[in-house]
N, C-alpha and C positions, 0 to 999 in steps of 0.2 A: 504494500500500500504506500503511494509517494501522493503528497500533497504539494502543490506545485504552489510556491507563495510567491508571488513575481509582485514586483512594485504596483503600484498602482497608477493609475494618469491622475494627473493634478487636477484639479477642479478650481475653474475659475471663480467662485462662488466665492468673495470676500465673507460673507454671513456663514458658512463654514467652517472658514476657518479661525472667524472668529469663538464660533460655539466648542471647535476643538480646543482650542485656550481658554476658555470657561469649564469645558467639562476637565480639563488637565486639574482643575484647581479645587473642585467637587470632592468629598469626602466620599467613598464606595459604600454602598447601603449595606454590604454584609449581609446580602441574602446566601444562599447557599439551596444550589439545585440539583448536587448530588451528595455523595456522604462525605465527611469532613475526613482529610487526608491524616494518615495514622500519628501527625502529632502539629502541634500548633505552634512549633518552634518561631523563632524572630525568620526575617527575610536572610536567606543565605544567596550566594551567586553560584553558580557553577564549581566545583571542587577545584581548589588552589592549583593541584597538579595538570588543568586541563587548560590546556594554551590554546586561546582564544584569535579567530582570525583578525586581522585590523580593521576595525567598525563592529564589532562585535563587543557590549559591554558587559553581558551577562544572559545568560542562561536560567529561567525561572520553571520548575514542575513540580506540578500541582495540582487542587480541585480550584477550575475556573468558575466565575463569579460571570456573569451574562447580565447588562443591564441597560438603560438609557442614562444619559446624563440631563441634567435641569432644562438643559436645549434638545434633547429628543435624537442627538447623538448617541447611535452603539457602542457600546464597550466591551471589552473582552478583559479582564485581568486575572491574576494569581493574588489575591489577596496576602496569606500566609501557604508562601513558597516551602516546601518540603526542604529539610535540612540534610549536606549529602553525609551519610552516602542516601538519595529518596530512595523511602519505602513507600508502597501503599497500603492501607489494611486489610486483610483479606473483604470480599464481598465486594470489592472497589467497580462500580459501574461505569465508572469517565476519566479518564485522565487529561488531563493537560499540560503542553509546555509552549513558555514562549521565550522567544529571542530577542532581547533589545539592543537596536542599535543605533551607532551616528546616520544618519537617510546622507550626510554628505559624503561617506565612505563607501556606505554598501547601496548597493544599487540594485541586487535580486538575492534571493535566499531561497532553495528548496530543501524539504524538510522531510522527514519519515520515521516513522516509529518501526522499529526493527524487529521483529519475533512474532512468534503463534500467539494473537489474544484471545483464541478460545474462541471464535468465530472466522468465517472462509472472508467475508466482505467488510470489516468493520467501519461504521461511520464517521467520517472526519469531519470539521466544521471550522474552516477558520478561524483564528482567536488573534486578528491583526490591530495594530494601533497607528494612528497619524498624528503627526505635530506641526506647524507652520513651520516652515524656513523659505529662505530665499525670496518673499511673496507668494510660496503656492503652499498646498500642503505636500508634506512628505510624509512616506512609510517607516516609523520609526520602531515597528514590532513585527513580529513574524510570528506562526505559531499556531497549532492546530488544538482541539480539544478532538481524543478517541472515544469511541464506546461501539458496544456488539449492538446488531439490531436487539429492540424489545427491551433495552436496559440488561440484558442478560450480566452477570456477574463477568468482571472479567479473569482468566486465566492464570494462576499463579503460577511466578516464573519469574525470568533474568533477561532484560530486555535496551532496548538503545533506542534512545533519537539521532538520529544521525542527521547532520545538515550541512548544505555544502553549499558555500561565497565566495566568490574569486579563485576560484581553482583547490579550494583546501576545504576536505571534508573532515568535519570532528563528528565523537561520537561519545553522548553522556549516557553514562548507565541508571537504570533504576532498579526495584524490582515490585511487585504484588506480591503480597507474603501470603 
């Protein structure tokens, strides 16, 4: 399963990209639409020993939060990002991870979750963010949320996001316990 996260076209809509600066400053509601990930650690980045390409700031997974902002802007985040080495708790229905980066360095990002989840098709759903620069907006997140049709439980096992920018593909581990 490869999820293909390519920038996006800028949109000339000033009111836009104003509401993306408005929602950037929004406190996240803390809803929560699937189970909460097996601990509620502070925000960690991606593990020390994992060298990071250039424009790439940090690696977030976890259970995604799905909402609109005050101005009716989508959102995608990781609230409380999993600490590494990430576990999920067993029963886990969704996971998610995103990639945040400079939009003046990286310019495409494709992404994939690597291993058997315990279903043949599993569902992917974008989980991207934008920010202003330059006059327009730019893609400053990457990043998918997985799950089996039906909310089925997913698979316990040892598994990788693998994503690849500028010629250099990294690969963070996790696991479903």
């Amino acid at each position: 399963m490869t999820v293909a996260l390519q920038r996006g076209t800028r949109p000339a809509l000033a009111g836009l990209a104003v509401a993306l600066l408005i929602s950037a400053g929004c406190a996240s509601s803390g809803m929560r639409k699937t189970p909460a990930p097996a601990t509620s650690s502070p925000a960690v980045a991606a593990p020390a020993a994992l060298a990071l390409p250039p424009g790439v700031l940090r690696v977030l997974v976890g259970t995604a939060v799905r909402d609109r902002s005050a101005t009716g802007v989508a959102r995608c985040m990781i609230p409380e990002p999993l600490p590494a080495p990430q576990r999920f708790e067993p029963d886990t229905t969704e996971i998610a991870y995103t990639i945040e980066v400079d939009p003046q360095v990286v310019k495409g990002l494709t992404g994939k979750v690597m291993g058997d989840l315990g279903c043949p098709e599993p569902w992917s759903e974008g989980c991207v963010g934008y920010t202003v620069c330059g006059g327009g907006v730019c893609q400053s997140q990457y990043g998918a949320t997985v799950k089996c049709p039906g909310d089925k439980p997913l698979k316990k096992g040892s598994y990788k996001i693998s994503f690849t920018t500028g010629g250099k593909t990294v690969e963070v581990p996790f696991e479903i316990q």
